[in-house]
C-alpha positions in Angstrom: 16.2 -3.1 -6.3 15.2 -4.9 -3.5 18.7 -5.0 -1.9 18.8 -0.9 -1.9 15.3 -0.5 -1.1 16.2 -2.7 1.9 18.8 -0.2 2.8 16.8 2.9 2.6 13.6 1.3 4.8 16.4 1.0 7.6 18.0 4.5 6.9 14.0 5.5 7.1 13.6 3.5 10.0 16.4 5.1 12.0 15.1 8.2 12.1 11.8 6.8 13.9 13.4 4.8 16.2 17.0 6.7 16.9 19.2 3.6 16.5 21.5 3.5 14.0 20.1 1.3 11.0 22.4 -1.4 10.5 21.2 -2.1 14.6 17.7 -2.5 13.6 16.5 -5.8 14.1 13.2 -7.0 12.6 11.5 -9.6 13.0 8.4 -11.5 11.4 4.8 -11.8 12.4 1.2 -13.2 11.0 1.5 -13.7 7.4 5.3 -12.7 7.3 4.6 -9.3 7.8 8.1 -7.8 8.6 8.6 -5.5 12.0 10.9 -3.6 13.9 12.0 -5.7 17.3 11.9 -3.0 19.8 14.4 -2.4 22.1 14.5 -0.1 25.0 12.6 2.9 24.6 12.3 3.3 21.3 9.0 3.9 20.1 6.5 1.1 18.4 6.6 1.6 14.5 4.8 -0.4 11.8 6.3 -0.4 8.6 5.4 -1.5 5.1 7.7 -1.7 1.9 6.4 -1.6 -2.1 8.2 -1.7 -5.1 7.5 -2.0 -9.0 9.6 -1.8 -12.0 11.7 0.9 -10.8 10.1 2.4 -8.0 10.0 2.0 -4.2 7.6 3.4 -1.9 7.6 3.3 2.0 4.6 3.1 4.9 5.5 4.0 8.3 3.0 4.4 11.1 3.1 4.7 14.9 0.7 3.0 16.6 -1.2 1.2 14.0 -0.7 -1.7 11.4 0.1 0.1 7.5 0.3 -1.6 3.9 1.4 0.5 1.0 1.6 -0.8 -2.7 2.5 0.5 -6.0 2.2 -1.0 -9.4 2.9 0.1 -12.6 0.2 1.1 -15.5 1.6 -2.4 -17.1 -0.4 -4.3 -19.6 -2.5 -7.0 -18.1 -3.5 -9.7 -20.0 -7.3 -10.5 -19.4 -7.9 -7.8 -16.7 -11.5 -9.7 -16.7 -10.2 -12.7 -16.1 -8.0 -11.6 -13.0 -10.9 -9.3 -11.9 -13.4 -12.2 -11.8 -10.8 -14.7 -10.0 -9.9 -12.3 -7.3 -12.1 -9.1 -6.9 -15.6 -8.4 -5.6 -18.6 -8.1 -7.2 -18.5 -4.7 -6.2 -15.1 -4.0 -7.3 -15.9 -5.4 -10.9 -18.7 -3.1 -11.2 -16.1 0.1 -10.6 -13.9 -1.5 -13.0 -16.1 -1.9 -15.5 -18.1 1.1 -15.1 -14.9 3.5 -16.5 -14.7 4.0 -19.9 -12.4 2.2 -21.8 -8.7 4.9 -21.9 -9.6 4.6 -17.8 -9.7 0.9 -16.9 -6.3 0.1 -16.7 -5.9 2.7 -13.9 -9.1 1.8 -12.5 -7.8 -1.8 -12.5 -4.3 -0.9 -10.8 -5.8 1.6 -8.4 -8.4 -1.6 -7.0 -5.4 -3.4 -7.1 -3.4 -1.4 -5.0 -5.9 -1.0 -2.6 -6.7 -4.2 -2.4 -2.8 -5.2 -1.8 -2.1 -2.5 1.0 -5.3 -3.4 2.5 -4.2 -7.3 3.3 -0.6 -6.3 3.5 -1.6 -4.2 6.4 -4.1 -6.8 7.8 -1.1 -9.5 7.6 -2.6 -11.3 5.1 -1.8 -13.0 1.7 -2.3 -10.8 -1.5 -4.3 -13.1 -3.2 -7.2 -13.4 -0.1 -10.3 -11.7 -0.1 -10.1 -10.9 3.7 -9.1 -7.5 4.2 -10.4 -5.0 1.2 -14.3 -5.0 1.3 -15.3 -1.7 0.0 -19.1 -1.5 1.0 -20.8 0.2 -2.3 -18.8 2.3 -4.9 -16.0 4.1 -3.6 -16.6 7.8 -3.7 -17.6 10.2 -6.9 -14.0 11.4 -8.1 -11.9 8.9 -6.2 -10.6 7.3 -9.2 -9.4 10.5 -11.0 -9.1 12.3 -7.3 -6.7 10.2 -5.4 -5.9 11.4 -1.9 -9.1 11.4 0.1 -9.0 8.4 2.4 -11.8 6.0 1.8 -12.6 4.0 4.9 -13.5 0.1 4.5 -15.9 -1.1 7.0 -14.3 1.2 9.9 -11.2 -1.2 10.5 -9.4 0.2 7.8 -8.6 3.4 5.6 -7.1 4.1 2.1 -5.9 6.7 0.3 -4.9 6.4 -3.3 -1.1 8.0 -4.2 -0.3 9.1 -7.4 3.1 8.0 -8.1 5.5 9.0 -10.3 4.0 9.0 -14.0 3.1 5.5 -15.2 2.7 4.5 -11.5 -0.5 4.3 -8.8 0.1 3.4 -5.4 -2.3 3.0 -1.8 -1.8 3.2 1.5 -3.7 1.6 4.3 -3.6 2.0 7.9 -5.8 0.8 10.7 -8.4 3.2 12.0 -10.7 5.5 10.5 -8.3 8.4 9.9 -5.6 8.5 7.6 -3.3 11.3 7.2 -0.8 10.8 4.3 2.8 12.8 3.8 4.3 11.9 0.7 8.3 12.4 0.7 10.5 11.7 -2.5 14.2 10.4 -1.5 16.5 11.3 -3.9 18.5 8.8 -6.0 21.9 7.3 -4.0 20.2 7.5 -0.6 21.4 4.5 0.0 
């Protein structure tokens, strides 16, 4: 998986940046945060790459930092545990407040949000810089993913609904977030 979805980010890529895609160099920056190495005139693109049993998913942004994640609705062993180690307060209280047949999503979709927010930010997964969501997200945003939720006005989300079994998030800098979802098909690469 990662191999192919390697191959399709740069096939992606290309058609931002007009080079061909085995020319496109990246490079590394805070946190190991992969980028494209601009050459020329080719414009600035962020980029951010996700993947999860057997799906891919791809952020690109001009002009401002992106993270994208994607999980899939897998068991977790002692969401509690996990929530309590590495969420907020406030995000425990959202996860716990869902009825029972909701928490796993409710537990991936924090998740996700919380992973795109530091991937975009440059940080590690497992810090708590990054996602702060200042009171409980929106009425609906749980079963109504879509509507960008901003954190603290240096970043915005927006929950994706994946493929079945699957919940994903992008975030980007800024307080705007518009979101085009494309599916690739199978052999892009």
């Amino acid at each position: 998986m990662f191999v192919a979805s390697r191959g399709i980010l740069r096939r992606i890529l290309s058609l931002y940046t007009g080079e061909e895609p085995g020319a496109i160099e990246l490079g590394y920056g805070k946190g190991g945060k992969p980028f494209v190495k601009i050459r020329g005139g080719a414009p600035a693109v962020s980029f951010n790459l996700s993947h999860s049993h057997e799906v891919a998913m791809y952020a690109i942004a001009s002009g401002k930092e992106v993270g994208i994640d994607v999980e899939y609705l897998r068991e977790v062993r002692k969401p509690e545990d996990v929530i309590r180690r590495f969420f907020t307060e406030t995000e425990g209280e959202f996860y716990r407040s869902h009825p029972e047949e909701l928490k796993r999503e409710a537990f991936f979709r924090l998740w996700t949000f919380r992973e795109a927010s530091v991937k975009a930010g440059g940080y590690g997964v497992f810090t708590r810089k990054g996602l702060v969501i200042p009171g409980p997200p929106p009425a609906g945003w749980l079963l109504d993913p879509g509507s960008p939720v901003n954190i603290g006005g240096s970043l915005s989300l927006v929950g994706i609904d994946g493929p079945r079994g699957y919940v994903a998030a992008v975030a980007a800098e800024g307080r705007a977030l518009y979101v085009r979802k494309f599916d690739f098909p199978a052999g892009l690469t």
